[in-house]
C-alpha positions as CSV (number, residue, x, y, z in Angstrom):
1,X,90.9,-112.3,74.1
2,X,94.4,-110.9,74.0
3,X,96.4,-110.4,70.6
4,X,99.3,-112.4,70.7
5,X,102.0,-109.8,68.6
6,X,105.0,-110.4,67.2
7,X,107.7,-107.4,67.8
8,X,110.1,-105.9,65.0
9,X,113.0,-102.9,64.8
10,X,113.5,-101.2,62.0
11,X,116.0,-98.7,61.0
12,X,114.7,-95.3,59.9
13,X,115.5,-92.1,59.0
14,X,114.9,-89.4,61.6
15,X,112.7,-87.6,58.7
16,X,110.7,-91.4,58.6
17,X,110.5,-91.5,61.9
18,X,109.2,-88.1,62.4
19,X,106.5,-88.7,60.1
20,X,105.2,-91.8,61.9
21,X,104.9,-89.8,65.1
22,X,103.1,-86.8,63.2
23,X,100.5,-88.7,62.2
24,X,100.0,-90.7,65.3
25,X,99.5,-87.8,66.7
26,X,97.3,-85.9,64.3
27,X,95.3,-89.2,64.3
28,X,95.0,-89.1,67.8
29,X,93.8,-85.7,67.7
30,X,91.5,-86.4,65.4
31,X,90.3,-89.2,67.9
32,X,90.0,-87.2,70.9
33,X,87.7,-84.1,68.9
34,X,85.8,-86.8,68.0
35,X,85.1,-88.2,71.6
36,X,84.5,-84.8,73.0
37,X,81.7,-83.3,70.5
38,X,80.2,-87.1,71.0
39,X,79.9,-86.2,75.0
40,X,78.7,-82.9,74.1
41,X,75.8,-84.2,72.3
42,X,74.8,-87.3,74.6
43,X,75.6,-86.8,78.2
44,X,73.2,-84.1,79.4
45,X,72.9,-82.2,82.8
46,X,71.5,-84.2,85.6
47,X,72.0,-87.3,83.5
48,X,71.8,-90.5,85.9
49,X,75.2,-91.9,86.7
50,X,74.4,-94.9,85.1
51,X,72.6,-93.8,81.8
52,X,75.9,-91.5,81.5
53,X,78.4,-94.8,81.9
54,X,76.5,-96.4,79.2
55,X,77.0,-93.5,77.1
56,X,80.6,-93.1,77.6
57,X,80.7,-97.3,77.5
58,X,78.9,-96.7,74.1
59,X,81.8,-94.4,72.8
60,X,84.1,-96.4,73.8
61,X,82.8,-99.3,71.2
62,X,82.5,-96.9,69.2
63,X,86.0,-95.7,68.9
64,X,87.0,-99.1,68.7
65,X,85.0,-100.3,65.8
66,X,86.3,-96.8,64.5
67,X,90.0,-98.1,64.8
68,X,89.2,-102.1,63.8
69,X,87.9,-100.3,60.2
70,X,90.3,-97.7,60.2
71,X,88.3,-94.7,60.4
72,X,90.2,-94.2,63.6
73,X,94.1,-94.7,63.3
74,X,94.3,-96.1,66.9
75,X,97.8,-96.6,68.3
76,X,101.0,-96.4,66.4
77,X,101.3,-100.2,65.7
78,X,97.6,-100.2,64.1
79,X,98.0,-97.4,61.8
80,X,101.8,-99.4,60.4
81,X,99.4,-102.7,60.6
82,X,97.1,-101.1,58.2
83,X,99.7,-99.6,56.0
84,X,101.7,-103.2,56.2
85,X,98.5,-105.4,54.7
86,X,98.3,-102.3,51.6
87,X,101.8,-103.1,51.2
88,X,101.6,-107.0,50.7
89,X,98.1,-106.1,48.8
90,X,100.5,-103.8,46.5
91,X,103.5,-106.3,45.9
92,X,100.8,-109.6,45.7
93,X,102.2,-111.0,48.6
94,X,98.9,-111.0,50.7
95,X,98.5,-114.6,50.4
96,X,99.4,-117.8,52.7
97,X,103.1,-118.7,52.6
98,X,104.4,-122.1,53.4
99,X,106.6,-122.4,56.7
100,X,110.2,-122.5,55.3
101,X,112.9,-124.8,56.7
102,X,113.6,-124.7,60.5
103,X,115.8,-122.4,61.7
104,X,115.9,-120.2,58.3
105,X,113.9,-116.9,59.7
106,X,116.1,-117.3,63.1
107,X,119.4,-115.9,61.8
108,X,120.0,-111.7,62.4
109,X,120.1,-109.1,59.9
110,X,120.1,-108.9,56.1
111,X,120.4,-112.5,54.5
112,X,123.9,-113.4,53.8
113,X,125.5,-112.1,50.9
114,X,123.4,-108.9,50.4
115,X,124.9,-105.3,52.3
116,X,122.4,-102.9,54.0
117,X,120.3,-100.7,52.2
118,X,121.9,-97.9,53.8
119,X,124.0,-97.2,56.6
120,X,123.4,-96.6,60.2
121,X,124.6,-93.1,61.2
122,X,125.1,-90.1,59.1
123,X,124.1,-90.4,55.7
124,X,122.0,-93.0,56.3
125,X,119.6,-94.5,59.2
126,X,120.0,-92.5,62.5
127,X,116.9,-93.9,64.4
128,X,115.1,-97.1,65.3
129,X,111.3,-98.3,65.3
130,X,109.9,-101.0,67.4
131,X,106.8,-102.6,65.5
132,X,104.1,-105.1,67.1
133,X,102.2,-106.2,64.9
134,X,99.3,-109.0,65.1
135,X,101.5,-112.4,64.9
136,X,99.5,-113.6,61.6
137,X,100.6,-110.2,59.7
138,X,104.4,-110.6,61.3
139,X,104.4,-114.2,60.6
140,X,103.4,-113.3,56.4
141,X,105.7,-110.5,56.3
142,X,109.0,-112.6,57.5
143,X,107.8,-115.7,55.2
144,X,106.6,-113.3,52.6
145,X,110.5,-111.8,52.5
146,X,111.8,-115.2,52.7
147,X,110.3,-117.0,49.6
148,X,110.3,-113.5,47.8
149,X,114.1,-113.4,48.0
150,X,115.3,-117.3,48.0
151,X,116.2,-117.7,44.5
152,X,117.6,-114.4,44.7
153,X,120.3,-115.3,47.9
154,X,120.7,-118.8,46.3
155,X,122.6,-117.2,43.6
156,X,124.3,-114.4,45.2
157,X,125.3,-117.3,47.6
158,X,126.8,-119.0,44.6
159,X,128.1,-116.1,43.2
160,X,130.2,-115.7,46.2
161,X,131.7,-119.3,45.9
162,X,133.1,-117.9,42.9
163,X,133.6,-114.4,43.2
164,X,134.3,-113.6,47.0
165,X,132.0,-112.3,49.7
166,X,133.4,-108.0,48.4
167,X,134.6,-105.9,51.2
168,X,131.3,-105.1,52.4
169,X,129.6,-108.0,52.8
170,X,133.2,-109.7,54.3
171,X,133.5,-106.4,56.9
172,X,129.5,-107.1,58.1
173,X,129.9,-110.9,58.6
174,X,133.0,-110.4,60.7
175,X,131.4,-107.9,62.7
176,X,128.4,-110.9,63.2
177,X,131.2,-113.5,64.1
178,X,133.4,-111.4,66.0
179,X,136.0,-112.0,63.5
180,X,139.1,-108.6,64.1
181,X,138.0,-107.0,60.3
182,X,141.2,-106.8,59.5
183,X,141.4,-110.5,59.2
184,X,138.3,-110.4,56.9
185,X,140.0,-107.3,54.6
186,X,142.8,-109.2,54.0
187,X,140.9,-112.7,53.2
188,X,138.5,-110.7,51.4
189,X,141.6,-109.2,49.3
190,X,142.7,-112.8,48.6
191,X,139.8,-113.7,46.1
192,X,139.8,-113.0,43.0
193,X,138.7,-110.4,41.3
194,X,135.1,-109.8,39.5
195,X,134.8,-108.4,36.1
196,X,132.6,-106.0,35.5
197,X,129.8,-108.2,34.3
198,X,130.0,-110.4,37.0
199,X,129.5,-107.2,39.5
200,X,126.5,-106.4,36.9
201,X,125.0,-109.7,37.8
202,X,125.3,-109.6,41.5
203,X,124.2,-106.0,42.0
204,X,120.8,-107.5,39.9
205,X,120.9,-109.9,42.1
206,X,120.5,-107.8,45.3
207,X,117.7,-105.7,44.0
208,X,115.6,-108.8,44.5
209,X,116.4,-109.5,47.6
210,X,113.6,-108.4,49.7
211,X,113.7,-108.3,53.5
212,X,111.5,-107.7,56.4
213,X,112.8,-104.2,57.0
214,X,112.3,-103.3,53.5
215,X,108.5,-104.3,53.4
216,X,108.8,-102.0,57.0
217,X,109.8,-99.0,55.6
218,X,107.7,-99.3,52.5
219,X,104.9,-99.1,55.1
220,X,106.0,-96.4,56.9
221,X,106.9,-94.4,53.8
222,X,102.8,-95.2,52.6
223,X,101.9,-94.1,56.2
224,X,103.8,-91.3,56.3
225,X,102.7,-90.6,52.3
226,X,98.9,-90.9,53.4
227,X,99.6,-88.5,56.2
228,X,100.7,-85.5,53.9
229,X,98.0,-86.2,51.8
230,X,95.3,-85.6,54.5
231,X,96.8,-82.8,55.5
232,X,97.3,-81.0,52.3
């Protein structure tokens, strides 16, 4: 039976992203010792062909039911798999999540009103991760970040009905629309201005929102921690 996936990108940092493929690779290394001292032992000289395909079929299942229970880190998407489930278990989030209204997971990027955690290029994410992970773990991560952060874009939502998108969030959605930026700088400059309390309230505001990147990186970050760990 194949495993249907569902695919993600993430933005990293090359130091994140470096880490990921270090411990792929020492995992896989660890994998490969593994399978070689088990042929050492078990396929003897003069072995018949067939005896010595059941072995090597027999490591095989092994290896697998190594990976499945995380003995084994398997392939890069299984060892971010693992580390995404610890995440949810971390946050109590690892629980069924009701399907929200159509079309509401469909749109790209950040949800509206909130600015990127950090920038692409210098200073800030420089690299990009594609993700598959099994499509019951992808589907409670997106619905996980959804319900997590509703209450949370609801008001920022509101608070820009009052206050103005800011220059950041007005420069990103005209980017999205195709809208010249400055068009949206000078719309952006019509609004009012935000006391200080206000900005108070809407930075809190964005520290709750919680997307699917963020729970990403979180994983990677625990992958990558769990990786210096074992080799220390």
């Amino acid at each position: 039976m194949v495993m249907v996936r569902m695919k993600f990108h993430v933005a990293l940092t090359e130091d994140a992203l470096k880490g990921v493929n270090a411990r792929r690779k020492a995992e896989q290394g660890r994998e490969e010792d593994w399978i070689a001292e088990r042929r050492r032992e078990l396929l003897v000289p003069g072995m018949p062909r067939r005896a010595a395909a059941a072995v090597r079929r027999d490591i095989r299942a092994q290896v697998a039911q190594k990976r499945r229970t995380g003995e084994f880190g398997g392939t890069r998407d299984d060892i971010i798999a693992r580390a995404v489930r610890e995440e949810l278990r971390a946050r109590g989030l690892d629980h069924k999540w009701p399907k929200p209204p159509e079309g509401e997971l469909e749109g790209p990027g950040r949800p509206w009103g909130t600015p990127p955690s950090a920038p692409m290029g210098a200073g800030g994410y420089t690299r990009r991760l594609s993700i598959n992970l099994p499509h019951p773990l992808g589907e409670t991560v997106r619905r996980a970040a959804y319900w997590t952060s509703k209450d949370a874009v609801e008001a920022l939502q509101e608070w820009a009905d009052r206050w103005g998108d800011g220059v950041d969030v007005a420069l990103r959605e005209a980017e999205r629309n195709g809208v010249p930026p400055e068009l949206a700088l000078a719309a952006a400059a019509g609004n009012l201005s935000a006391p200080q309390s206000a900005l108070e309230i809407r930075d809190r505001l964005r520290t709750q929102v919680l997307t699917t990147g963020d729970l990403l990186r979180a994983a990677v970050d625990r992958t990558n921690s769990e990786g210096q760990l074992e080799a220390s």
